[in-house]
PQR file with spaces between the fields and no chain letter, atoms N, CA, C, O and H, PARSE charges and radii, in Angstrom:
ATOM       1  N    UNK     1      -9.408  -35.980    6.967 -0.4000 1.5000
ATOM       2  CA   UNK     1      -9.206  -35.568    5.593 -0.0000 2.0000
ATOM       3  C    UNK     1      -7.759  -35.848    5.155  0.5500 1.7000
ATOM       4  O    UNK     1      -7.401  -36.286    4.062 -0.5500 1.4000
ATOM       5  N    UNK     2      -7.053  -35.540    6.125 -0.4000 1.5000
ATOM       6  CA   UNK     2      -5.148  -35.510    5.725 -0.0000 2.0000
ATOM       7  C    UNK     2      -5.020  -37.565    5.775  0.5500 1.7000
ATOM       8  O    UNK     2      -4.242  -38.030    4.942 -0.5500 1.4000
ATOM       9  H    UNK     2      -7.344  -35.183    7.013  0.4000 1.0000
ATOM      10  N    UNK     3      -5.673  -38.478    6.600 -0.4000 1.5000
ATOM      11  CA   UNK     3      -5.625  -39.741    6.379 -0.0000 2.0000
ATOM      12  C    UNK     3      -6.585  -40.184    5.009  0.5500 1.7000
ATOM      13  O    UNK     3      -6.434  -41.243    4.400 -0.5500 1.4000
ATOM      14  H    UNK     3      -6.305  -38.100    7.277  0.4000 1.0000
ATOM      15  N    UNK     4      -7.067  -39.685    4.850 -0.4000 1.5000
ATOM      16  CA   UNK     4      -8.276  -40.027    3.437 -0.0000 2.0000
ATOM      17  C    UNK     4      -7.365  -39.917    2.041  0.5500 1.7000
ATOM      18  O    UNK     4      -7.232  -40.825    1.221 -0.5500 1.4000
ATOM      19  H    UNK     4      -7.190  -38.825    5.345  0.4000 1.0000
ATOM      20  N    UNK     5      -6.559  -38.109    1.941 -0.4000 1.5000
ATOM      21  CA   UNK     5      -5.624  -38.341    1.149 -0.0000 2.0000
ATOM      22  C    UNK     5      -4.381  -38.871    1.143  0.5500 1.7000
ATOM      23  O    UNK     5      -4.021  -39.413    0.098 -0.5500 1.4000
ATOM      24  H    UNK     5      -6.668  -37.371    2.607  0.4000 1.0000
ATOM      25  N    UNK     6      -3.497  -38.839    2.240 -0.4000 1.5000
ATOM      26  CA   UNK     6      -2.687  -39.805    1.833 -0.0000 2.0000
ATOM      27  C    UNK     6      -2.263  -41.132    2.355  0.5500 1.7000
ATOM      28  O    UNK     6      -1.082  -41.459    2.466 -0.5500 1.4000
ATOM      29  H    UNK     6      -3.789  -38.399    3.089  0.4000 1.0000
ATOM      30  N    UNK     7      -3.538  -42.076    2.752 -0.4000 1.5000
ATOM      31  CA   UNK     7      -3.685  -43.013    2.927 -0.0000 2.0000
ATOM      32  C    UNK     7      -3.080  -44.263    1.767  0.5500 1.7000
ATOM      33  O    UNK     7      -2.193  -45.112    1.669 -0.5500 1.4000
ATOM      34  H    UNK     7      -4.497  -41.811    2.662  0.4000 1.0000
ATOM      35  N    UNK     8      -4.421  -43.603    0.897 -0.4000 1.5000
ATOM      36  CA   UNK     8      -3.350  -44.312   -0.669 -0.0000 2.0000
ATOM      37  C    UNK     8      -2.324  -44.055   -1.379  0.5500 1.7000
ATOM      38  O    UNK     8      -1.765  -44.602   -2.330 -0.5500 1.4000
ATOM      39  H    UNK     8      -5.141  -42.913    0.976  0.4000 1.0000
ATOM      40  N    UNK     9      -2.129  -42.952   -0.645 -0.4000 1.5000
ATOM      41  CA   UNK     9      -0.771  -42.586   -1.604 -0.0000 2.0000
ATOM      42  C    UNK     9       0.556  -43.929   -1.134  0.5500 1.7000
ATOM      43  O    UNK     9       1.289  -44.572   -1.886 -0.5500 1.4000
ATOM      44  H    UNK     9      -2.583  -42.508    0.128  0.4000 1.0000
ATOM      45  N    UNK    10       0.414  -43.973    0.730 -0.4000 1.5000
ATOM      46  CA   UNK    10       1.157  -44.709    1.429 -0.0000 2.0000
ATOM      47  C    UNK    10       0.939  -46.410    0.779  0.5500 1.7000
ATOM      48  O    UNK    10       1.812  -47.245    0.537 -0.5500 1.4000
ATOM      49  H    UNK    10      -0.182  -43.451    1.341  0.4000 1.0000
ATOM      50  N    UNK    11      -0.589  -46.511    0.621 -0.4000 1.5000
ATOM      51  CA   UNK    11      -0.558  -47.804    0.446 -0.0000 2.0000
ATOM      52  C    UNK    11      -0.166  -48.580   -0.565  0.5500 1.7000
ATOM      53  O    UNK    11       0.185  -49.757   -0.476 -0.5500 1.4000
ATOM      54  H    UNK    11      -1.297  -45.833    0.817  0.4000 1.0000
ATOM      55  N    UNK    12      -0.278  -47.349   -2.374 -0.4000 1.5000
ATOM      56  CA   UNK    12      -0.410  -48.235   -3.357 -0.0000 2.0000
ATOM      57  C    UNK    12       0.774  -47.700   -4.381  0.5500 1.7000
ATOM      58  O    UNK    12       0.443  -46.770   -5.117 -0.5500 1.4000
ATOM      59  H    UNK    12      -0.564  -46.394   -2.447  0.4000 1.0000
ATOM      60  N    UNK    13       1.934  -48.133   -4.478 -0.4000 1.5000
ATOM      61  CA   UNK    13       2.959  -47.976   -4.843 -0.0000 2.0000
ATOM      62  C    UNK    13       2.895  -47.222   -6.614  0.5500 1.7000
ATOM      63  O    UNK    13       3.777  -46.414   -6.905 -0.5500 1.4000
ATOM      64  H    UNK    13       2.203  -48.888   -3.880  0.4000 1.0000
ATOM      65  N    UNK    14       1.879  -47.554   -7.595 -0.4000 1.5000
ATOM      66  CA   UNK    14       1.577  -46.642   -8.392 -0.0000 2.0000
ATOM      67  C    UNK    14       0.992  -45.247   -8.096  0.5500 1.7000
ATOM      68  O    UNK    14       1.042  -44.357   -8.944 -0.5500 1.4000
ATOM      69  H    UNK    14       1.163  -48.210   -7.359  0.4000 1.0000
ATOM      70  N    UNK    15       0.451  -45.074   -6.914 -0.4000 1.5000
ATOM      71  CA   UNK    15      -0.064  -43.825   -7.005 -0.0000 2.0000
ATOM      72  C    UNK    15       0.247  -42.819   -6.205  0.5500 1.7000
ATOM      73  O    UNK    15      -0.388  -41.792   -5.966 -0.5500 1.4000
ATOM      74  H    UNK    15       0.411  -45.797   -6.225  0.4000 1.0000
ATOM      75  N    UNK    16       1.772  -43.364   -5.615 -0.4000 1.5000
ATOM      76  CA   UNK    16       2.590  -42.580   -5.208 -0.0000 2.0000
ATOM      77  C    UNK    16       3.537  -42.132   -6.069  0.5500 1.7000
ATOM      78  O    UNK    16       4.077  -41.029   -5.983 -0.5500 1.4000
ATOM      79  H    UNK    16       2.289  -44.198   -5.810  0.4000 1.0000
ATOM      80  N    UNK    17       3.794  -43.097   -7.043 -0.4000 1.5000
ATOM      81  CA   UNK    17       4.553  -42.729   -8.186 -0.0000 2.0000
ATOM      82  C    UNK    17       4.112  -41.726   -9.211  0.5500 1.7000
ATOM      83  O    UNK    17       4.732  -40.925   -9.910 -0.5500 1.4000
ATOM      84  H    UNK    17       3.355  -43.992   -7.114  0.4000 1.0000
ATOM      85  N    UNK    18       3.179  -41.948   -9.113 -0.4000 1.5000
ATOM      86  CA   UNK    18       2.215  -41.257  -10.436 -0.0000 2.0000
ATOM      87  C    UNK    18       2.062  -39.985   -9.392  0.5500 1.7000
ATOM      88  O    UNK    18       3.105  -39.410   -9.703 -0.5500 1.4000
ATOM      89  H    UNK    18       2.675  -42.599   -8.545  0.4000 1.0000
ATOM      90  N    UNK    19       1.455  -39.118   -8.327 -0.4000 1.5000
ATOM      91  CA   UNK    19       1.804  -37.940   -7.326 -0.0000 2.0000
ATOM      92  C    UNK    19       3.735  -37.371   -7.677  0.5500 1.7000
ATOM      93  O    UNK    19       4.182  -36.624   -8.548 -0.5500 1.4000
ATOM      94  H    UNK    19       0.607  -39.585   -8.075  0.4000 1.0000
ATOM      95  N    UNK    20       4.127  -37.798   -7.050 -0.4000 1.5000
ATOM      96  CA   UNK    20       5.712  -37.614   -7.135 -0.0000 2.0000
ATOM      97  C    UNK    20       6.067  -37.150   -8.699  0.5500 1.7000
ATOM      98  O    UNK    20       6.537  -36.036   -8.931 -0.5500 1.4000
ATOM      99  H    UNK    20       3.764  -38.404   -6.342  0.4000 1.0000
ATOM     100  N    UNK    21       5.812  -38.047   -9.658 -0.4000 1.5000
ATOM     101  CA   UNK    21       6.117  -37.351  -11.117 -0.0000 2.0000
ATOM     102  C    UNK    21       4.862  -36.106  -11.174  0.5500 1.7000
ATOM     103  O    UNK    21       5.239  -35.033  -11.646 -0.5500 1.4000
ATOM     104  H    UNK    21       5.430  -38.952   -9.469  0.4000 1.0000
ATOM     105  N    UNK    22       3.796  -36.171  -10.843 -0.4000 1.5000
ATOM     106  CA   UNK    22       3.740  -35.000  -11.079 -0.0000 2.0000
ATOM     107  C    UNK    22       4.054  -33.424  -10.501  0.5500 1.7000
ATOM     108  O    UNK    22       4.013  -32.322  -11.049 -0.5500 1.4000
ATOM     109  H    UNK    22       3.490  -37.043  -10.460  0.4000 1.0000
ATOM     110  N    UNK    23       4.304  -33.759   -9.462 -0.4000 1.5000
ATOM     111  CA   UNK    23       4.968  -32.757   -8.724 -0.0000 2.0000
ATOM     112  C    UNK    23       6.653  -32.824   -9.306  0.5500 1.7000
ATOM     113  O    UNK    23       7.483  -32.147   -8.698 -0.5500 1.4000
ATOM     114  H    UNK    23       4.338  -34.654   -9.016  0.4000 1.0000
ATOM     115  N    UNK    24       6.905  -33.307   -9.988 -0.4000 1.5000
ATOM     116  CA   UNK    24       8.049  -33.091  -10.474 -0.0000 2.0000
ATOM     117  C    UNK    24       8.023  -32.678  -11.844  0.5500 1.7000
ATOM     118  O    UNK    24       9.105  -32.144  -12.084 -0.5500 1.4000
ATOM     119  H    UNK    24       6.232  -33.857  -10.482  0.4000 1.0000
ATOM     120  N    UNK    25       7.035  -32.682  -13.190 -0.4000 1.5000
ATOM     121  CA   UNK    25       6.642  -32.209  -13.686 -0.0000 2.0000
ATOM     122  C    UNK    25       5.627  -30.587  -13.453  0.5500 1.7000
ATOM     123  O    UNK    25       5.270  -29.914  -14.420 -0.5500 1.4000
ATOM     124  H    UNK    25       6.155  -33.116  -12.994  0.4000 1.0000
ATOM     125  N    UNK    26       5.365  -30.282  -12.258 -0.4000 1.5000
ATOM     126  CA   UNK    26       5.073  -28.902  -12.004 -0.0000 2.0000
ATOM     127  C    UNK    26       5.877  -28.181  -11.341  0.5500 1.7000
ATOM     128  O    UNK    26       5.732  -26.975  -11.145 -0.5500 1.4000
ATOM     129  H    UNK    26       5.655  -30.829  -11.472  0.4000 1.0000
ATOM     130  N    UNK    27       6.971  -29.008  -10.864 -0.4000 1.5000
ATOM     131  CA   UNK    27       8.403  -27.913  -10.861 -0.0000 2.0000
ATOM     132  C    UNK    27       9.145  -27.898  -12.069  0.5500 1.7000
ATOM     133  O    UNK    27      10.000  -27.016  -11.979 -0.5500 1.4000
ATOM     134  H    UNK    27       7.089  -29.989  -11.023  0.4000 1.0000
ATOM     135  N    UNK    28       9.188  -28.371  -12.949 -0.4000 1.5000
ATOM     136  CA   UNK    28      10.098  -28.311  -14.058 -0.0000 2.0000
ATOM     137  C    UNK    28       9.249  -27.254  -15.019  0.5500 1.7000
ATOM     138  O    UNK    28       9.802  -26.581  -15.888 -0.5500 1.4000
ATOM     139  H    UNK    28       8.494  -29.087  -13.023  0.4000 1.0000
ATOM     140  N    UNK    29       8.333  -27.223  -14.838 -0.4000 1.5000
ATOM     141  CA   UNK    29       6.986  -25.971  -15.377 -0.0000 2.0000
ATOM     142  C    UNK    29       7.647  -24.614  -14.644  0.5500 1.7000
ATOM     143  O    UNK    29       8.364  -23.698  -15.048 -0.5500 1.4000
ATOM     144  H    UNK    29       7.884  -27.770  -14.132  0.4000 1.0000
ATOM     145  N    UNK    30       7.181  -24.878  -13.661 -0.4000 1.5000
ATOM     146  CA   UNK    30       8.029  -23.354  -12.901 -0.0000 2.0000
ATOM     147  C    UNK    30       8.989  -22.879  -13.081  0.5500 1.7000
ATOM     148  O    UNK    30       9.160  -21.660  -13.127 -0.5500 1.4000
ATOM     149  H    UNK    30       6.599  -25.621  -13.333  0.4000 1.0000
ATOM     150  N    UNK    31      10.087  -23.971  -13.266 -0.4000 1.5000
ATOM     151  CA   UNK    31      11.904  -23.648  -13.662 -0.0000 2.0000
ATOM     152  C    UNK    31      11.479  -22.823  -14.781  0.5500 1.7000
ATOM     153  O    UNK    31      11.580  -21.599  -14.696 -0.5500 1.4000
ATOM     154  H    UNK    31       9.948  -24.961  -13.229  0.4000 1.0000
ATOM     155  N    UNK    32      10.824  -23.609  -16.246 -0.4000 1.5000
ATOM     156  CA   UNK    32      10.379  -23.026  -17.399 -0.0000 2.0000
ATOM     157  C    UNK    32      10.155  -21.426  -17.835  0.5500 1.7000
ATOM     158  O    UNK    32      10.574  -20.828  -18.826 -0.5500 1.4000
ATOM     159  H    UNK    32      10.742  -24.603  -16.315  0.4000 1.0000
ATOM     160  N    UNK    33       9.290  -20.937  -16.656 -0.4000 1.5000
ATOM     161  CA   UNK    33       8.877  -19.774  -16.395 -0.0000 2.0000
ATOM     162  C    UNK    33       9.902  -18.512  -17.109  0.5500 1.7000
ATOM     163  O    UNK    33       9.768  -17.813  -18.114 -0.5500 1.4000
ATOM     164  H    UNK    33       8.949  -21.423  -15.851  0.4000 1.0000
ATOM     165  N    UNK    34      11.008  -18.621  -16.013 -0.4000 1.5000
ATOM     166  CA   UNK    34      12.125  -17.797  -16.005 -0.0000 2.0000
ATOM     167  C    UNK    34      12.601  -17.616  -17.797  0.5500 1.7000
ATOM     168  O    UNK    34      12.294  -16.707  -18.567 -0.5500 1.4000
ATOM     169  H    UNK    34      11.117  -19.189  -15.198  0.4000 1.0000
ATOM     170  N    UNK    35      13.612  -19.099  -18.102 -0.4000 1.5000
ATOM     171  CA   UNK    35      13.565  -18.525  -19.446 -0.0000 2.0000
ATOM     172  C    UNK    35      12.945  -18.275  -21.022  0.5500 1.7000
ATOM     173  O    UNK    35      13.434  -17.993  -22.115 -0.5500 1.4000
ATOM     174  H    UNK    35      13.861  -19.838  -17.477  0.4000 1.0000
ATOM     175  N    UNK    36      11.446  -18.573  -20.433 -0.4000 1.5000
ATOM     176  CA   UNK    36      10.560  -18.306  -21.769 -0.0000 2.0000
ATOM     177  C    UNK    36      10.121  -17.041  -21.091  0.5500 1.7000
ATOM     178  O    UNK    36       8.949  -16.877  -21.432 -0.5500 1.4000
ATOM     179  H    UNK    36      11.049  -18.803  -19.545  0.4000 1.0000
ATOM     180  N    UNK    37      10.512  -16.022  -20.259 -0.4000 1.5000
ATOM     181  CA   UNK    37       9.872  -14.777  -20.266 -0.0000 2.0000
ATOM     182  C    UNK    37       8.434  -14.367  -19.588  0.5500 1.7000
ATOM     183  O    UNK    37       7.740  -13.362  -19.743 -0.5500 1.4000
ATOM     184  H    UNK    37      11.464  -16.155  -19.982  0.4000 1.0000
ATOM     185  N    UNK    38       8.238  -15.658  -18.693 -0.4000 1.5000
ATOM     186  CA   UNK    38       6.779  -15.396  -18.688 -0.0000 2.0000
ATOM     187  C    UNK    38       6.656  -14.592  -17.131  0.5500 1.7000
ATOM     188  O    UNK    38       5.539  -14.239  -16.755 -0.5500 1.4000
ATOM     189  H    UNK    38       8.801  -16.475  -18.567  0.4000 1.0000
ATOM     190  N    UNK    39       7.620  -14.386  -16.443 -0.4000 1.5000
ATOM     191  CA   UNK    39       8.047  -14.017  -15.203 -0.0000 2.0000
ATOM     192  C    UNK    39       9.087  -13.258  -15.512  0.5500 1.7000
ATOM     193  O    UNK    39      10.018  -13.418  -16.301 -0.5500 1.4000
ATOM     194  H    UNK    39       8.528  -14.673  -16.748  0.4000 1.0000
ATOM     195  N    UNK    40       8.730  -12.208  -14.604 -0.4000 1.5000
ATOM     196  CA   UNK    40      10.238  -11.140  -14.949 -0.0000 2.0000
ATOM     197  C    UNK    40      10.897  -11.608  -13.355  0.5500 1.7000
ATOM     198  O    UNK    40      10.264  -11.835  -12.324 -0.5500 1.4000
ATOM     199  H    UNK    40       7.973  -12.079  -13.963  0.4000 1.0000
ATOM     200  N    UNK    41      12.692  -11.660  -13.635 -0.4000 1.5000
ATOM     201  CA   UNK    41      13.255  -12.049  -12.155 -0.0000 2.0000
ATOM     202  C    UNK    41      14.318  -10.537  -12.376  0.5500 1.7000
ATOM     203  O    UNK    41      14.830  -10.055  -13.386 -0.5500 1.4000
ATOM     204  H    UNK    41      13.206  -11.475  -14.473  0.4000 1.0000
ATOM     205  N    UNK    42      14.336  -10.114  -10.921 -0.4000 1.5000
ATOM     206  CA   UNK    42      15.336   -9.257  -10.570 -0.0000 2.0000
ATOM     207  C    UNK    42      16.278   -9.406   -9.706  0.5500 1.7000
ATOM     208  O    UNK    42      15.979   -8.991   -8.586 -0.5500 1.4000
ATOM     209  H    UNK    42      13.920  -10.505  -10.100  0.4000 1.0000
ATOM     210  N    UNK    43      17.690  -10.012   -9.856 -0.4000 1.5000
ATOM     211  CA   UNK    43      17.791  -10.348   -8.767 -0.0000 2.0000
ATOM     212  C    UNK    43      19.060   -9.280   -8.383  0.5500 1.7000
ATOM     213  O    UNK    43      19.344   -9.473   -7.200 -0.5500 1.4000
ATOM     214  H    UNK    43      17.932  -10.349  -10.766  0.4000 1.0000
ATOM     215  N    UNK    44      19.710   -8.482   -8.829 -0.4000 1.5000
ATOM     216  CA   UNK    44      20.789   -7.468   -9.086 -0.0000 2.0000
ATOM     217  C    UNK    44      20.219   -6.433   -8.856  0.5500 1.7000
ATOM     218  O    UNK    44      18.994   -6.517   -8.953 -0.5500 1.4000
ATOM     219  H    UNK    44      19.479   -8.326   -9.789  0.4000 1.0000
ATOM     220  N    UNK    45      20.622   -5.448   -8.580 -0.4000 1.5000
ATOM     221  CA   UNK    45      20.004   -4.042   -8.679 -0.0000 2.0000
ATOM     222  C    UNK    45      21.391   -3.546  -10.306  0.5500 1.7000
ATOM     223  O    UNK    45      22.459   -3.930  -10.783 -0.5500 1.4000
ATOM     224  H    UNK    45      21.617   -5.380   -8.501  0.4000 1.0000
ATOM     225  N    UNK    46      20.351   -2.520  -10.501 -0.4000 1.5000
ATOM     226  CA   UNK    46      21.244   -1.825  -12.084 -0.0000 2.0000
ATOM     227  C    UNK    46      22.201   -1.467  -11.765  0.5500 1.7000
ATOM     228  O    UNK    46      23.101   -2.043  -12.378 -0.5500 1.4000
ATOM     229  H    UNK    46      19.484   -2.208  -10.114  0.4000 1.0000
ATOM     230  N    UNK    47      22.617   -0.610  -10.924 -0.4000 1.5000
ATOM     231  CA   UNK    47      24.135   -0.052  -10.991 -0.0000 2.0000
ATOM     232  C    UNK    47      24.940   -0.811   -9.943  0.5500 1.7000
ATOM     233  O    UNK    47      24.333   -1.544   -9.163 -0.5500 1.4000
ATOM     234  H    UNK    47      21.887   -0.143  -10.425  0.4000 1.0000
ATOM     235  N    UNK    48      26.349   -0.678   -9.866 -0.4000 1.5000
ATOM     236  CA   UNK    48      26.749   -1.541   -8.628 -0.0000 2.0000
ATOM     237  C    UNK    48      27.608   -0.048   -8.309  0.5500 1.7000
ATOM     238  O    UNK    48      28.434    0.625   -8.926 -0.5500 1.4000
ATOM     239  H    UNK    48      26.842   -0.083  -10.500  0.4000 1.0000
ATOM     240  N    UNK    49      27.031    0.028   -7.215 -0.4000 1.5000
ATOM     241  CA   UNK    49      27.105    1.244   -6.360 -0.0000 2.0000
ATOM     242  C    UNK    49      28.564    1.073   -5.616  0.5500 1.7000
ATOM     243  O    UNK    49      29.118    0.128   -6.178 -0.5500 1.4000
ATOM     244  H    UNK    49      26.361   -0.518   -6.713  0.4000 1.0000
ATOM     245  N    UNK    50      29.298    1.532   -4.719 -0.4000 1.5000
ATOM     246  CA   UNK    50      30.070    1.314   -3.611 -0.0000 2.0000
ATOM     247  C    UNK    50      29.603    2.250   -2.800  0.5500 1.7000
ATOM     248  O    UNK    50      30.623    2.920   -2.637 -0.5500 1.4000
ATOM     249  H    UNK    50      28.847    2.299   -4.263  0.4000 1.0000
ATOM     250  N    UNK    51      28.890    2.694   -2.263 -0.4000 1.5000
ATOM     251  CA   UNK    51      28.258    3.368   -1.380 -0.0000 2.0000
ATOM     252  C    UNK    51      26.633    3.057   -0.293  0.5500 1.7000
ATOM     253  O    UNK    51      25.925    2.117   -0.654 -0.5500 1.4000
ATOM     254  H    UNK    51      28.062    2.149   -2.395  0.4000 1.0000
ATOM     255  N    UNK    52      26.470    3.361    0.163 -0.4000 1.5000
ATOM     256  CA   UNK    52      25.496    2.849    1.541 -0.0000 2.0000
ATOM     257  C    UNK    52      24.582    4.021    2.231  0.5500 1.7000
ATOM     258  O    UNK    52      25.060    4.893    2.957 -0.5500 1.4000
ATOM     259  H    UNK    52      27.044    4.125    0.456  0.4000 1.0000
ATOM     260  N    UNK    53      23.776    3.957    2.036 -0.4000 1.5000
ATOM     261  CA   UNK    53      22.690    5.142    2.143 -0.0000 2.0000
ATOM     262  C    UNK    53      22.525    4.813    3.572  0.5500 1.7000
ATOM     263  O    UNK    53      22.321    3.631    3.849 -0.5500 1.4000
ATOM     264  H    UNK    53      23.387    3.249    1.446  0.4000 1.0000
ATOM     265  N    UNK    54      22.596    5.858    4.708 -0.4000 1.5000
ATOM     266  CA   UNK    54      21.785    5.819    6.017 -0.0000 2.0000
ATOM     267  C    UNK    54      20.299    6.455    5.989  0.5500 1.7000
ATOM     268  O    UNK    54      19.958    7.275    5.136 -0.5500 1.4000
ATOM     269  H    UNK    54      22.762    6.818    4.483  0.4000 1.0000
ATOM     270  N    UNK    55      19.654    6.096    6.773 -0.4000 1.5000
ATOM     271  CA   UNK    55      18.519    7.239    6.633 -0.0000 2.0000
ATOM     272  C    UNK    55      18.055    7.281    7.942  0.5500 1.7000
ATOM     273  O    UNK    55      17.648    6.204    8.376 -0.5500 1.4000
ATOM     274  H    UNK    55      19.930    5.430    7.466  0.4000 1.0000
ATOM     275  N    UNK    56      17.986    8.689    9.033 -0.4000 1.5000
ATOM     276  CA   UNK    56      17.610    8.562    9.934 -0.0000 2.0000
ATOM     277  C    UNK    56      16.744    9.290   10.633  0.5500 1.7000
ATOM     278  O    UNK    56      16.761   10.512   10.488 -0.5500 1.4000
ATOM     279  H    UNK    56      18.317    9.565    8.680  0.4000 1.0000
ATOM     280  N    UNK    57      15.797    8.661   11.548 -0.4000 1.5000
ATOM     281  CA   UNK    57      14.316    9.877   11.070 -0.0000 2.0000
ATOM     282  C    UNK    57      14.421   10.431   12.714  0.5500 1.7000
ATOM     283  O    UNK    57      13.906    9.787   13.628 -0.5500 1.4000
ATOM     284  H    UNK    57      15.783    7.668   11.666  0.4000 1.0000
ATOM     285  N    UNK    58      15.002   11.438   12.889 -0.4000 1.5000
ATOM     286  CA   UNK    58      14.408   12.261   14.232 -0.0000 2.0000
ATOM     287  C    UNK    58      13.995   12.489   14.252  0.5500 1.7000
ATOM     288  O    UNK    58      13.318   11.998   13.349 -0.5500 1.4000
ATOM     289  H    UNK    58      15.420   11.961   12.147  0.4000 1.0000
ATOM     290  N    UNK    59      13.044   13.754   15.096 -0.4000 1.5000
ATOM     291  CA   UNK    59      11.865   14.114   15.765 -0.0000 2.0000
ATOM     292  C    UNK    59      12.189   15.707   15.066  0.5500 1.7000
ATOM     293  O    UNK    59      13.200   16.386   14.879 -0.5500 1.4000
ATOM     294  H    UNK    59      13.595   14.153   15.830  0.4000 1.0000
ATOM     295  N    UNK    60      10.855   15.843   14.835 -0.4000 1.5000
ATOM     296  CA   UNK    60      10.585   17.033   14.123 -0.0000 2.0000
ATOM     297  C    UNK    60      11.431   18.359   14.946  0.5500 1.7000
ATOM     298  O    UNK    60      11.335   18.325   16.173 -0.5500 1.4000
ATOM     299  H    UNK    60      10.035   15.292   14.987  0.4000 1.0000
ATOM     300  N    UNK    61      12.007   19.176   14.521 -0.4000 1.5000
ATOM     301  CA   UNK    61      12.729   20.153   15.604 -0.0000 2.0000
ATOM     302  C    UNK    61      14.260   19.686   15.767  0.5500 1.7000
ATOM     303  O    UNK    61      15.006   20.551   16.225 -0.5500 1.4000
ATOM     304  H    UNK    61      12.085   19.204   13.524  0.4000 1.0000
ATOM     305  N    UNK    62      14.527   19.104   15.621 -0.4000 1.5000
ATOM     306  CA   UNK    62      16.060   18.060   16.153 -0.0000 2.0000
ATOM     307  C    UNK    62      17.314   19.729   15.116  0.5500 1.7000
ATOM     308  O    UNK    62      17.566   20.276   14.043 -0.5500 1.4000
ATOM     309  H    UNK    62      13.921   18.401   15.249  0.4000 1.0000
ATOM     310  N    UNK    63      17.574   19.697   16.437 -0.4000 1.5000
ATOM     311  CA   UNK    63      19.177   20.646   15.736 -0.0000 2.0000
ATOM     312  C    UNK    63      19.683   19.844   15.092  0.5500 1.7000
ATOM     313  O    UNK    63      19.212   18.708   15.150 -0.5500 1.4000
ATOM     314  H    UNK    63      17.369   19.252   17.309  0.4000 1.0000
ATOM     315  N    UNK    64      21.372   20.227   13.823 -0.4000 1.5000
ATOM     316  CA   UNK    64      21.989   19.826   13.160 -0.0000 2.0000
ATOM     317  C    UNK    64      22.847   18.793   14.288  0.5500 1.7000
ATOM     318  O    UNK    64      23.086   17.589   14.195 -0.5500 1.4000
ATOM     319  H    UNK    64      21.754   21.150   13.776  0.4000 1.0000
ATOM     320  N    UNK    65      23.170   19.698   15.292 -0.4000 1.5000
ATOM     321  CA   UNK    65      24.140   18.813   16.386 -0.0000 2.0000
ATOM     322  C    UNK    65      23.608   17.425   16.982  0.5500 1.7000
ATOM     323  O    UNK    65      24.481   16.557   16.996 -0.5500 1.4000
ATOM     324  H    UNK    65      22.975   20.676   15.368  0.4000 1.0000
ATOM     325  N    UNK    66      22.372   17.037   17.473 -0.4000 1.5000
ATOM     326  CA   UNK    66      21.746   16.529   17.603 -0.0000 2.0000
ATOM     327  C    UNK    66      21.931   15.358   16.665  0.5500 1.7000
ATOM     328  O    UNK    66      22.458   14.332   17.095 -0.5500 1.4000
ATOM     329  H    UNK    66      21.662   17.742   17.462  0.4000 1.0000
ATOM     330  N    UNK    67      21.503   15.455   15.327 -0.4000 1.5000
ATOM     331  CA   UNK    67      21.498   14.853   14.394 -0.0000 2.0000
ATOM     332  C    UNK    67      22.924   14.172   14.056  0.5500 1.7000
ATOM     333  O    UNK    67      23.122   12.974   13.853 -0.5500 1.4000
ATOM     334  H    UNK    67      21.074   16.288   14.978  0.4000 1.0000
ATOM     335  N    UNK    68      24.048   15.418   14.043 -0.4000 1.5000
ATOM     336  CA   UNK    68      25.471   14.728   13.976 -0.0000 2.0000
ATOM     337  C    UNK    68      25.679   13.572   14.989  0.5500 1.7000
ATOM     338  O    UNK    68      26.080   12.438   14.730 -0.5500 1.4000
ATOM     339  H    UNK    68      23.887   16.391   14.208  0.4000 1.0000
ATOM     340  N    UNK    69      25.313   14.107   16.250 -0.4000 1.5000
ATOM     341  CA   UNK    69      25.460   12.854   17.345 -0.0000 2.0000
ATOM     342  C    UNK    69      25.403   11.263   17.133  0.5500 1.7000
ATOM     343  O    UNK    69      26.249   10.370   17.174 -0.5500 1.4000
ATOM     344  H    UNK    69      24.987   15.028   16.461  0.4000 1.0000
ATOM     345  N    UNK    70      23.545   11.329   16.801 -0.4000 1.5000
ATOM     346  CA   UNK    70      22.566   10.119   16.272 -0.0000 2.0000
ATOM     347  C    UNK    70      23.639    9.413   15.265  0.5500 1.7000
ATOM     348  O    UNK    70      23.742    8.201   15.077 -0.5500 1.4000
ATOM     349  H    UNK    70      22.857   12.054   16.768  0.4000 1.0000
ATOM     350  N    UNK    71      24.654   10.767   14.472 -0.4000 1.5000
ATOM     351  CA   UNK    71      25.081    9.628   12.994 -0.0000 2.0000
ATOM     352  C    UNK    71      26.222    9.007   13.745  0.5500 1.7000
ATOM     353  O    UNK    71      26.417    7.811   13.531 -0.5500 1.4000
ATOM     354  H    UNK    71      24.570   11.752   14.624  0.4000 1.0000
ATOM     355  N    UNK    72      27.015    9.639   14.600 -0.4000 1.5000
ATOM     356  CA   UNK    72      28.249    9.226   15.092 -0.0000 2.0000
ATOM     357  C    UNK    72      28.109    8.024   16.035  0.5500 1.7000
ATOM     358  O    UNK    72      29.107    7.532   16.560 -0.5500 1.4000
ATOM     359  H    UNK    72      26.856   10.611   14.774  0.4000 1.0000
C-alpha cells in the first residue's frame, strides 16, 4: 500500500509537485486558524507570579515534623 502511494509521487515530477503545494497550502490553513479566532491559543498563564507552589502528598496520619522534614 505505502509503494502503491508513493510510487508516483517518486516517479512523476507533476504529482509530486502538485502533493507538496498542497500540503503547503494546508499548513498555511492551519497558521490561519490562530488569527481569525477560530482556535483559542494559551500560551502565558494570566498573572506572572514570582512564586512556586510545592505540593506534597504524605500518608494519611503524617505529624507536622514529619512533613517539615519531607519539605527540607
Amino acid at each position: 500500500m505505502y509503494e502503491k502511494i508513493l510510487g508516483p509521487l517518486l516517479d512523476d515530477r507533476r504529482k509530486r509537485r502538485k502533493v507538496l503545494g498542497g500540503v503547503v497550502v494546508l499548513l498555511v490553513l492551519a497558521s490561519l486558524l490562530v488569527p481569525l479566532k477560530a482556535v483559542t491559543v494559551k500560551m502565558l498563564p494570566f498573572d506572572n507570579k514570582s512564586e512556586l507552589q510545592v505540593i506534597i502528598d504524605m500518608p494519611q496520619g503524617s505529624t507536622l515534623e514529619q512533613t517539615a522534614a519531607a519539605v527540607r
